[in-house]
C-alpha positions in Angstrom: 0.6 -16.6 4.2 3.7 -14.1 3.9 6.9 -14.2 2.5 10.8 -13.7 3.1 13.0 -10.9 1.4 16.8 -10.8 2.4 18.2 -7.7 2.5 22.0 -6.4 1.6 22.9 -7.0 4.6 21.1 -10.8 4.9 18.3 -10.2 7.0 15.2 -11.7 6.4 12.5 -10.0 6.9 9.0 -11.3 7.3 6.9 -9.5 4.8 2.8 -10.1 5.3 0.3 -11.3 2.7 -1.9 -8.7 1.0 -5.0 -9.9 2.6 -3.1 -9.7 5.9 -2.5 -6.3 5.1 -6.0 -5.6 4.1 -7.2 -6.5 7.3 -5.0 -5.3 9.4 -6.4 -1.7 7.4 -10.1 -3.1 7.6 -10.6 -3.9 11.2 -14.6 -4.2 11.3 -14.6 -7.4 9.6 -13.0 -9.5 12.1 -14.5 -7.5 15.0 -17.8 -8.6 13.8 -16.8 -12.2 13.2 -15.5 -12.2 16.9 -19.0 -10.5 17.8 -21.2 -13.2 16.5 -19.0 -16.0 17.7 -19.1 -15.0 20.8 -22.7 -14.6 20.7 -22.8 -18.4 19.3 -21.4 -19.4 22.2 -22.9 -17.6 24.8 -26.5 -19.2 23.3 -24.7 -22.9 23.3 -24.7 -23.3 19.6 -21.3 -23.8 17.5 -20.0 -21.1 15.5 -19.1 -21.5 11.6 -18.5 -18.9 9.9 -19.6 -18.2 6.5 -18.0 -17.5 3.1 -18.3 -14.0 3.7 -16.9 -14.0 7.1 -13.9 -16.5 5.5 -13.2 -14.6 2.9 -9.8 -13.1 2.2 -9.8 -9.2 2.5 -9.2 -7.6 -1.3 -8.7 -3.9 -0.5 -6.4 -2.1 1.5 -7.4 1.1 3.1 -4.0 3.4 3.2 -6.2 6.1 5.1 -6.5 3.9 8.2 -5.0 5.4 11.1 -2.3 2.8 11.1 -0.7 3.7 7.3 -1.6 6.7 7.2 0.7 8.7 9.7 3.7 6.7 8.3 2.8 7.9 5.3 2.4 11.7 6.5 5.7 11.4 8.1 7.2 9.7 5.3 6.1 13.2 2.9 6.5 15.7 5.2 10.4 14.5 5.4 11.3 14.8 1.7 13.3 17.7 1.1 13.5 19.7 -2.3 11.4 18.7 -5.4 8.9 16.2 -4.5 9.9 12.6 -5.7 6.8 10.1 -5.4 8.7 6.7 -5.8 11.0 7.8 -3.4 9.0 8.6 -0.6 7.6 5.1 -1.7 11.2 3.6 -1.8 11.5 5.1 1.7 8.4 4.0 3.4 9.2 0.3 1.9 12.5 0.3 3.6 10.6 1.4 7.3 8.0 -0.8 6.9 7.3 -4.2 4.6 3.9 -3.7 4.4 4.2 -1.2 2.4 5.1 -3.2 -0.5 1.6 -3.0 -2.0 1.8 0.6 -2.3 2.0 2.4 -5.7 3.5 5.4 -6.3 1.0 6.1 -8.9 -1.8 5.6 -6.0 0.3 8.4 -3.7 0.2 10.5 -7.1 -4.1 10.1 -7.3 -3.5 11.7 -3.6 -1.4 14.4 -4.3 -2.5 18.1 -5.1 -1.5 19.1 -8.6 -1.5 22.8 -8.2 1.2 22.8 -5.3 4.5 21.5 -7.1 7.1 22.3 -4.6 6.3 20.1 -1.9 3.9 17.0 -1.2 0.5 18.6 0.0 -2.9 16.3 -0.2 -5.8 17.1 -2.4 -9.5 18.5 -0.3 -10.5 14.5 -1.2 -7.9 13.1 -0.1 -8.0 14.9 3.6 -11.2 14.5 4.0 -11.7 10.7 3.3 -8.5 10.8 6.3 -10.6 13.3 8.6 -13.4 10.6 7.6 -11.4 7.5 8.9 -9.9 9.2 12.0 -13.7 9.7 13.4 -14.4 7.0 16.2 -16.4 3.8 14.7 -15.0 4.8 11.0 -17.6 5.3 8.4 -20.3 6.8 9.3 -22.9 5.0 7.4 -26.2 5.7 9.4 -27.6 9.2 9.8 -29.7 10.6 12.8 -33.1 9.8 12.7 -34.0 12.9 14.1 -33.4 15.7 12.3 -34.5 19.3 12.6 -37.3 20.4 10.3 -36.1 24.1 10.6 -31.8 23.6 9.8 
């Protein structure tokens, strides 16, 4: 499901659902879907999925690699005294999805020390670093570990 939202100039743009948006954040889900439907098939049973697997995604994860450079971008171009809605304004106007994005959730981000500039809190950067590693989460540890670390 999305919407429509005409501009000054009367364009209509095509602005996606929040669960759309949520899982375009939250890949895994319908990777894993795929995964066991294809496996289904390949063992000549029918695939249906279940409630889980049809449910609609709740969450969106703004550290993804695919918001979060926009939104890097989007911060390092403000000049002068940062401005939170703003930047939120401006990354609404590139970018529909967007629209789900507080200002007050860019604030939670944001390191209160530094007040010249937007600059990201320790947490923040690393639950990015966390999301830019390959595969995601890491959720499982090594098995093997060294006795004498």
């Amino acid at each position: 499901m999305s919407f429509k939202i005409v501009t000054e100039s009367d364009q209509e743009i095509q602005v996606p659902s929040r669960s759309n948006v949520a899982a375009a954040s939250c890949p895994k889900k319908a990777i894993v879907t795929e995964m066991k439907r294809q496996q289904k098939e390949k063992a000549g049973k029918t695939y249906t999925p279940s409630k889980r697997d049809l449910a609609p995604h709740q969450t969106i994860n703004w550290k993804s690699p695919i918001y979060w450079p926009l939104i890097e971008m989007a911060a390092q171009k403000q000049l002068g005294k940062p401005n939170i809605t703003k930047l939120v304004d401006q990354l609404r106007q590139q970018d529909p999805r967007f629209k789900y994005l507080s200002h007050r959730r860019i604030g939670e981000w944001r390191d209160k020390s530094v007040k010249d500039r937007i600059e990201w809190s320790q947490e923040t950067v690393a639950a990015v670093n966390k999301e830019f590693l390959p595969g995601g989460h890491q959720t499982h540890c090594n098995v093997f570990v060294s006795i004498f670390e």
